[in-house]
C-alpha positions in Angstrom: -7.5 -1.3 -14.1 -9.3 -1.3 -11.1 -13.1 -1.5 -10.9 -15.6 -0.2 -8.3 -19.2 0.1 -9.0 -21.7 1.4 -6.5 -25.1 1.3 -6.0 -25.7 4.4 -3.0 -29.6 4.6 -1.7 -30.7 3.7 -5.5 -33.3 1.4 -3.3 -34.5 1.8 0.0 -33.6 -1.8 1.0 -30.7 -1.8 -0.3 -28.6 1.3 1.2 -25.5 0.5 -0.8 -24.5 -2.2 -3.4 -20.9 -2.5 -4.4 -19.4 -4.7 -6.7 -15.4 -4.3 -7.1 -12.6 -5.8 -9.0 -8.5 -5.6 -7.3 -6.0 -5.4 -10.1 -2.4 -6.0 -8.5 0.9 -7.6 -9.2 0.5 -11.4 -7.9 3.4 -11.2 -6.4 2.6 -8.8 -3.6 1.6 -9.9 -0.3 -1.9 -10.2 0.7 -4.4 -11.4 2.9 -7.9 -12.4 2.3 -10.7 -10.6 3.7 -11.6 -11.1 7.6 -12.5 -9.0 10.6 -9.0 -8.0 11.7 -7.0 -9.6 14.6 -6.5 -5.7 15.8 -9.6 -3.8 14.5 -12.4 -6.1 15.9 -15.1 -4.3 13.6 -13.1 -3.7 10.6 -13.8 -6.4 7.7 -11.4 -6.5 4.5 -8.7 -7.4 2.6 -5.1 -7.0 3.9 -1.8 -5.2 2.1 0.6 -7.3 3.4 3.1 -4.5 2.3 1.6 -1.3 2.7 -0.7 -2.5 5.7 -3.7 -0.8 4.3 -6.6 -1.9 2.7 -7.8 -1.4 -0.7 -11.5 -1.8 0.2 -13.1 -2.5 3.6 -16.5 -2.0 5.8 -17.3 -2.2 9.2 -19.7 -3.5 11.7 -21.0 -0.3 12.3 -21.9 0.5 8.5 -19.0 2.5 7.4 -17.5 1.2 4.2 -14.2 3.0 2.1 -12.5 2.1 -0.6 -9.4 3.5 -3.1 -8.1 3.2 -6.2 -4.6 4.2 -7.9 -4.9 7.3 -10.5 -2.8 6.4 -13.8 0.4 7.6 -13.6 2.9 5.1 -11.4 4.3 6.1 -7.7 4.7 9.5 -7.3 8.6 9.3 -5.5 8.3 12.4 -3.2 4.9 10.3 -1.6 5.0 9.8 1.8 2.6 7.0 2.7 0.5 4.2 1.0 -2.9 5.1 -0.3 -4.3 2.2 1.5 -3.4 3.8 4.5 -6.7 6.3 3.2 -9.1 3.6 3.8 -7.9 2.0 6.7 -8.1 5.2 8.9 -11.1 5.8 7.9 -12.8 2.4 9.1 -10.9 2.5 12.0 -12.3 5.8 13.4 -15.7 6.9 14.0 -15.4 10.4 11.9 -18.1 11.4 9.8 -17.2 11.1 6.2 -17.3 14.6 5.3 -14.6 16.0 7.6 -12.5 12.8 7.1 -12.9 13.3 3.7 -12.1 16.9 3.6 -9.1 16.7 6.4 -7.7 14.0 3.2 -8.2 16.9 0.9 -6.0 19.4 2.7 -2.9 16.9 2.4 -3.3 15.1 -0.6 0.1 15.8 -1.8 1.0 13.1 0.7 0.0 10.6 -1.3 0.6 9.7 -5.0 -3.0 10.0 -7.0 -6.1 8.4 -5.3 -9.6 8.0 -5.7 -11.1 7.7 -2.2 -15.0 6.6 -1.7 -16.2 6.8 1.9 -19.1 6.0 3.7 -20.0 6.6 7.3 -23.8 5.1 6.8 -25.4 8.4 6.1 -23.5 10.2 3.4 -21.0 8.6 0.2 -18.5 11.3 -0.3 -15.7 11.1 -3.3 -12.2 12.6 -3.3 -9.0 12.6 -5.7 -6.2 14.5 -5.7 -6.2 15.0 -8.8 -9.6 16.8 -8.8 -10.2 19.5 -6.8 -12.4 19.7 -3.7 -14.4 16.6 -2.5 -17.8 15.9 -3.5 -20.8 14.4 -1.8 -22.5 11.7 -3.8 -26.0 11.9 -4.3 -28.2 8.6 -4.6 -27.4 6.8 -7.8 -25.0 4.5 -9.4 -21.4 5.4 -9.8 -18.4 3.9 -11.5 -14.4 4.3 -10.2 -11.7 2.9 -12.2 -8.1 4.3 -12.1 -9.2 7.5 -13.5 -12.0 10.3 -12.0 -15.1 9.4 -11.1 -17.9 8.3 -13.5 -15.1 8.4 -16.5 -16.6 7.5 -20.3 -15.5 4.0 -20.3 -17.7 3.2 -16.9 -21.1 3.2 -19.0 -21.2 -0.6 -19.7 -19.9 -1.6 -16.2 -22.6 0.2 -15.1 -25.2 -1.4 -16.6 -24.5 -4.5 -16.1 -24.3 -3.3 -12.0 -28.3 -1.9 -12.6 -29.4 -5.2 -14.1 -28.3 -7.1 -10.8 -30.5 -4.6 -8.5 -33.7 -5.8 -9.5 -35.7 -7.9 -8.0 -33.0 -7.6 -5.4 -29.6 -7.7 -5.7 -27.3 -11.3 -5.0 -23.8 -11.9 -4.4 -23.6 -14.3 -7.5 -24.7 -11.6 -9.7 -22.6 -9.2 -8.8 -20.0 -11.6 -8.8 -20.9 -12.1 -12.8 -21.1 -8.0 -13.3 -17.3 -7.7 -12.4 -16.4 -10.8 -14.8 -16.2 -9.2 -18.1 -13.7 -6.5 -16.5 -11.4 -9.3 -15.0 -8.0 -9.5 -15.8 -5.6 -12.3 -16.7 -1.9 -11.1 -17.7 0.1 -13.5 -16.1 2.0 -11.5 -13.3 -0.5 -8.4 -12.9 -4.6 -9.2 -12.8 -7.4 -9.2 -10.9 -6.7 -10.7 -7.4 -9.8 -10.9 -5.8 -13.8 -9.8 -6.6 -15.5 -8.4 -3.9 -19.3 -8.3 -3.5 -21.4 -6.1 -0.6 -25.1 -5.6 -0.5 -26.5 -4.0 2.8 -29.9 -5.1 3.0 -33.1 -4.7 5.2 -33.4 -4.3 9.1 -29.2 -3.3 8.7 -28.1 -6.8 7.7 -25.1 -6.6 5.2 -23.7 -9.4 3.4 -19.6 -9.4 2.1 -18.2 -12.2 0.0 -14.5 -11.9 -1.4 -13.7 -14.1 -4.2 -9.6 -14.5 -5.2 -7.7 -15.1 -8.1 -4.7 -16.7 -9.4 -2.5 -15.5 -12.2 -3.8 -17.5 -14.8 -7.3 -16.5 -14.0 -8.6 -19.4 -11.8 -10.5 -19.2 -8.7 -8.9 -19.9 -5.5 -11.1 -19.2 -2.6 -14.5 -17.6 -1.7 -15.0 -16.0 1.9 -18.3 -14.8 2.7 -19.9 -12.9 5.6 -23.1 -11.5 7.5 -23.8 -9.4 10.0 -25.9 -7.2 11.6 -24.6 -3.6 11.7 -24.5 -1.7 14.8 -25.3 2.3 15.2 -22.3 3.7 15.6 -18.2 2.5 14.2 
């Protein structure tokens, strides 16, 4: 199961806090996080397969991320849900109509959860829920089924006891551990970590996985965010 937890204007430092877990076959292509070779302000992970992202943000303070809904590969879908994200941070649309334009051809895609971000509003979408839904200040849990489901209590927790005094990359790191996943060919591939902080400086790490559960790499960023992309 994939794992994101968010932490959206719980703190007026700290804008958004997000702590997330990528559960994926080993076997399929990927590239660390980076700012992208083509998308100068986009910073994530790379689908090697699909060409999307499962989780990104940009220097301009937009962040998106997706997650499968249980169920396999709908056949009759016509592009990758990591496309969802990717668009997203590559354009300069506000969240809601990006969100809502998603919304009106869903069927495209086989089930999603999609969070976006354009700085001032979080909106949530899955098609297999209905309309979107703007997300109010709080903390918020996204695995592979709807938003907030029962068994996202103790993940969140653990997320609110890193946010005070302020939250670090470490801790976060140690959140996600007890939802990590080693089983040989599928697991968790990589940890992600983002705190936006004070006077617009946000701060990414990226920590990967093998299959039997070791740690390969950490990648780790700062920057300042600009006002606008």
């Amino acid at each position: 199961m994939c794992l994101i937890l968010v932490a959206w204007r719980s703190d007026a430092r700290h804008p958004l806090v997000v702590a997330a877990n990528r559960d994926e076959y080993h076997a399929r292509p990927s590239a660390a996080a980076a700012f992208w070779s083509d998308a100068a302000q986009v910073l994530a992970g790379r689908d090697l397969e699909g060409l999307g992202t499962w989780l990104g943000v940009t220097r301009g303070g937009r962040f998106a991320a997706v997650t499968n809904c249980r169920g396999g590969r709908d056949p009759k879908a016509l592009e990758s849900r990591g496309l969802l994200t990717t668009r997203f941070l590559q354009n300069g649309e506000a969240a809601r109509d990006y969100v809502a334009a998603v919304a009106a051809k869903g069927a495209a895609y086989s089930g999603f959860n999609l969070l976006a971000s354009d700085g001032e509003e979080l909106w949530w979408h899955s098609n297999r829920d209905g309309a979107p839904r703007r997300l109010e200040p709080g903390l918020y849990g996204l695995g592979n089924e709807l938003l907030d489901s029962a068994d996202m209590g103790e993940a969140k927790q653990r997320l609110a006891q890193t946010l005070s005094p302020s939250p670090a990359i470490d801790a976060l790191f140690a959140a996600l551990a007890p939802a990590r996943i080693v089983n040989g060919p599928y697991g968790t591939r990589c940890s992600t970590a983002i705190v936006a902080g004070p006077q617009g400086r946000w701060r990414f790490a990226e920590r990967s996985f093998g299959a039997e559960g070791q740690e390969l790499a950490t990648v780790q960023f700062e920057f300042a965010a600009r006002a606008a992309g």
